[in-house]
C-alpha positions in Angstrom: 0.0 0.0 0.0 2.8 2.2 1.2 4.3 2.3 -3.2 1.1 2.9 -4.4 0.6 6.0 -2.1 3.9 7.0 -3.3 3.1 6.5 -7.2 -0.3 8.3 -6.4 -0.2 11.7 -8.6 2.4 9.8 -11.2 1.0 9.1 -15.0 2.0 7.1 -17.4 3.0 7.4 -21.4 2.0 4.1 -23.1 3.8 3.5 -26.7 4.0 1.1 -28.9 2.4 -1.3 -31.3 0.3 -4.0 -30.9 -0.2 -6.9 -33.8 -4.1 -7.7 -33.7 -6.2 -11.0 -35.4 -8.5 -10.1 -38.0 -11.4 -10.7 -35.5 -13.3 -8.1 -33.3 -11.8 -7.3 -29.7 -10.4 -4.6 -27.5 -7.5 -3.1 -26.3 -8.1 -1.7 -22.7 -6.0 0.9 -20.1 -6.8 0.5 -16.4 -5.8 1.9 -13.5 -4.0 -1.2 -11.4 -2.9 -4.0 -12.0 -4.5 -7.2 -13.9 -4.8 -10.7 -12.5 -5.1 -13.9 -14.0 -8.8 -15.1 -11.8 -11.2 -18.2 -13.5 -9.0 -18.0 -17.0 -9.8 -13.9 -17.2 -8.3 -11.1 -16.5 -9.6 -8.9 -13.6 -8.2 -5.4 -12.1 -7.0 -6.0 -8.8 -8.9 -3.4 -6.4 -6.4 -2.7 -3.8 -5.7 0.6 -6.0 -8.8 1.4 -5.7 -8.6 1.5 -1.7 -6.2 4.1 -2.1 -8.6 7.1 -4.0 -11.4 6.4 -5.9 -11.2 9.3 -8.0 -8.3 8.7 -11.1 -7.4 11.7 -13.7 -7.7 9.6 -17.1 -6.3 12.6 -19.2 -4.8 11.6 -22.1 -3.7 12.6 -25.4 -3.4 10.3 -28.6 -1.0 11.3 -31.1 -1.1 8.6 -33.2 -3.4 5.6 -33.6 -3.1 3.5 -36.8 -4.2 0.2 -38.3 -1.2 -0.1 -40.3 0.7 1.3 -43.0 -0.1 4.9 -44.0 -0.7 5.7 -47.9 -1.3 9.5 -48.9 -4.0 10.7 -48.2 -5.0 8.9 -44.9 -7.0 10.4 -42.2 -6.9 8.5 -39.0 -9.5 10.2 -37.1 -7.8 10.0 -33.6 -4.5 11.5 -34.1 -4.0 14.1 -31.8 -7.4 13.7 -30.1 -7.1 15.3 -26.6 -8.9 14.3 -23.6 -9.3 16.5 -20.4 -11.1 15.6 -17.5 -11.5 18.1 -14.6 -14.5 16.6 -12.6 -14.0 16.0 -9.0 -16.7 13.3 -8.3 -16.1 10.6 -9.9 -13.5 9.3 -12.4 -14.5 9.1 -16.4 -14.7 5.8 -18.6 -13.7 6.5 -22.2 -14.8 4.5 -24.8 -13.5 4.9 -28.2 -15.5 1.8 -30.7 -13.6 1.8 -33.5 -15.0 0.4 -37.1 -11.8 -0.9 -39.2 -12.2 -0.7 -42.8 -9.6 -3.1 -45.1 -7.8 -1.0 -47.6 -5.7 -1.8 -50.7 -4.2 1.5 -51.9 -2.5 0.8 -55.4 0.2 4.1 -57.0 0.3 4.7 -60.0 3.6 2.9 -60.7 1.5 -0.9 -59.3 2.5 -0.6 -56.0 0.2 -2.0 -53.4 0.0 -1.4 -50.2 -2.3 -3.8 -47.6 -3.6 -1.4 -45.0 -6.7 -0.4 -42.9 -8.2 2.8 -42.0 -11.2 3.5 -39.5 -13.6 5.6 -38.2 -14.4 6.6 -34.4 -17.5 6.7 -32.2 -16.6 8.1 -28.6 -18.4 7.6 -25.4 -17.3 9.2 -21.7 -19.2 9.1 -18.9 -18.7 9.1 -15.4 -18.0 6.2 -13.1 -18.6 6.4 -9.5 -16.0 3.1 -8.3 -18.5 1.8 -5.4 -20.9 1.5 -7.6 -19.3 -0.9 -9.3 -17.5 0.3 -12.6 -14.3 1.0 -13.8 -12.2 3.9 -15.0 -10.5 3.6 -18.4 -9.6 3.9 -21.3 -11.4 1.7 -23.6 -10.6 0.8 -27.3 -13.2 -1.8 -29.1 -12.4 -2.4 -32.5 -14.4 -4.3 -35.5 -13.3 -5.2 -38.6 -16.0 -4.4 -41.5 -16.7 -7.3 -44.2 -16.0 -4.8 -46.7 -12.8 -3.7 -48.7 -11.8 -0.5 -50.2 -9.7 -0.3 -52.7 -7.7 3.0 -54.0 -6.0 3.0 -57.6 -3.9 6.4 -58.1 -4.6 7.2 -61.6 -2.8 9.9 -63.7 -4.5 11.0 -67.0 -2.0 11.9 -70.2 -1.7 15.2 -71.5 -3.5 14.2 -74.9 -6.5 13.6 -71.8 -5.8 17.1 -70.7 -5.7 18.8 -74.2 -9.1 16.8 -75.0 -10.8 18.3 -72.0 -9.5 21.7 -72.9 -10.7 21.3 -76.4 -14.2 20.4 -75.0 -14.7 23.3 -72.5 -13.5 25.8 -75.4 -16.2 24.1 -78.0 -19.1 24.0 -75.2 -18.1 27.8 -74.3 -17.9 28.7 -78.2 -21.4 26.9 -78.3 -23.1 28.5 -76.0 -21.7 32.2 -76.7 -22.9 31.7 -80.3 -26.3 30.8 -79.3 -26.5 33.4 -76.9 -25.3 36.1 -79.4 -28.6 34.4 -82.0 -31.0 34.7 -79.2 -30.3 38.5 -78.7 -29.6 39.0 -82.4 -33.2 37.6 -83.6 -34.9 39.1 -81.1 -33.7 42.3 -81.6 -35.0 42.0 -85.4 -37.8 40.8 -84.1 -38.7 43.7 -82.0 -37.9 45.9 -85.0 
């Protein structure tokens, strides 16, 4: 009891990478430590003796599901949390959809990634009454793929389009200046 009064205002910076199955799961931050009880993993309360209030504040610089192509947005990179409430201490809850990418240059190159999008939940957890504080990351991998193919277009493409938009404008000024031409001789 006496090391974790001592480690009591400390926090933590958690790195790294993790390599996940291609199922659904989650990837969880606690307060405590974890013990092996009935083949699961439960937070060992002692910690929770101590206060009963924690300061999850975090900030996530970077959170990928692997390799980046241009273009990429991973919707939780630099996503900062800050809780000040003196009641109780929050639950975060980040469920994360993953989406299978193939991202192909222009050159062939392919490159095997995933990107996701984010729904976040926070609320407030009052430790007698039974929950716990965290940071919570659950994670699903959609059945579909998306696949990206860089594409560059020739100059002949370009000087085609150019030669359209200069016809359609030609076209249009001619019938323009027809309108106003007949029914000025009209009016006459």
């Amino acid at each position: 009891m006496d090391k974790l009064k001592s480690q009591k205002d400390e926090g933590c910076r958690v790195t790294g990478s993790i390599l996940l199955n291609r199922v659904a799961g989650n990837v969880n931050i606690v307060p405590g430590k974890l013990i092996l009880q009935n083949s699961r993993y439960v937070v060992d309360s002692e910690i929770y003796q101590l206060d009963n209030i924690f300061n999850l504040t975090h900030t996530i610089h970077h959170l990928a599901f692997g390799d980046e192509y241009p273009g990429i947005i991973n919707p939780l990179d630099g996503v900062k949390k800050l809780w000040e409430d003196t009641d109780g201490s929050p639950m975060y809850e980040y469920f994360l959809q993953i989406v299978p990418t193939l991202y192909e240059t222009s050159w062939g190159l392919i490159t095997d990634t995933n990107q996701y999008s984010v729904t976040e939940y926070v609320q407030k957890v009052i430790i007698q009454g039974g929950g716990v504080p965290g940071i919570f990351f659950m994670y699903e991998l959609s059945p579909i793929i998306v696949d990206y193919k860089e594409a560059s277009h020739s100059f002949l493409h370009f000087l085609t389009n150019l030669c359209a938009i200069i016809g359609g404008v030609y076209t249009v000024a001619s019938l323009l200046d027809s309108f106003i031409y007949h029914t000025l001789q009209w009016r006459k």
